[in-house]
N, C-alpha and C positions, 0 to 999 in steps of 0.2 A: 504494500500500500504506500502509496504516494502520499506525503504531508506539504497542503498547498498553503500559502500564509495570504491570508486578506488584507491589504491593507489601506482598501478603500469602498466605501460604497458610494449610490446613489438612492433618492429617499424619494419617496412620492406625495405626492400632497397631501395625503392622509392623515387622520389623524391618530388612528387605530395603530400603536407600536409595534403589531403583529403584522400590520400592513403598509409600514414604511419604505423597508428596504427592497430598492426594484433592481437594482445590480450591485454587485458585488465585484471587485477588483484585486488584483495583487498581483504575484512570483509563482510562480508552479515548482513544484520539484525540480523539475528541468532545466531553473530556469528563466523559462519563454514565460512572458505577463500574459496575464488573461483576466477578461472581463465581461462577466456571465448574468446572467439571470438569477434571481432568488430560486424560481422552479428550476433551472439547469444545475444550479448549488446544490438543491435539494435532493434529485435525481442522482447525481454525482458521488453526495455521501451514503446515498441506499445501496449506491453500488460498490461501495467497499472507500472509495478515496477519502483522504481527511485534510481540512481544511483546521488552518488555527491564525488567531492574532496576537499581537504583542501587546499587553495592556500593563502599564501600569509596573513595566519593568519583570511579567510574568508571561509564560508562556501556553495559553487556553483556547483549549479545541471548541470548535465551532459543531454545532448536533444540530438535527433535525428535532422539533417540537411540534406539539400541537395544542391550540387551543379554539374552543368553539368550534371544533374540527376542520378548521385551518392550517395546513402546515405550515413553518415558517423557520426561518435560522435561526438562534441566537449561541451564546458560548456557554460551557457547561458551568460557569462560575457566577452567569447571570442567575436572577430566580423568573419569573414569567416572564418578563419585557427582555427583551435582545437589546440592553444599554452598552456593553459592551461596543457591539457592533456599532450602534447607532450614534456610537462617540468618534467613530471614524472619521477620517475628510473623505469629503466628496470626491468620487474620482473624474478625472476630462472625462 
């Protein structure tokens, strides 16, 4: 398994936290930058690969969640709201 590091998102008008994040950005393993979809993120982690961010001088994996039976990303160190992520910068 590949560990991919985020270190960007984009956020949507919303105001739902579980409905913020519309891309995601960062470094692949490899590497080569990539900048995906929440639902490609999503997909990505059911199939085995792991995405993580740098927070706060810590290193925390990013999981798939659900609420309202919505799936959504946030890090395993968030509790319901994906703050983490959503402290990120914007990516171009």
């Amino acid at each position: 398994m590949a560990n991919h590091e985020i270190k960007c998102i984009n956020k949507t008008d919303r105001l739902n936290p579980h409905e913020r994040i519309q891309n995601v950005g960062g470094v692949r393993a490899s590497g080569s930058t990539f900048k995906i979809t929440q639902p490609a993120c999503i997909a990505e982690i059911e199939r085995g690969e792991q995405f993580f961010v740098h927070r706060a001088g810590k290193t925390v994996r990013v999981i798939v969640a659900t609420h309202n039976g919505n799936k959504y990303i946030k890090t395993e160190a968030d509790g319901v709201q994906p703050d983490n992520l959503l402290a990120l910068p914007e990516c171009p």
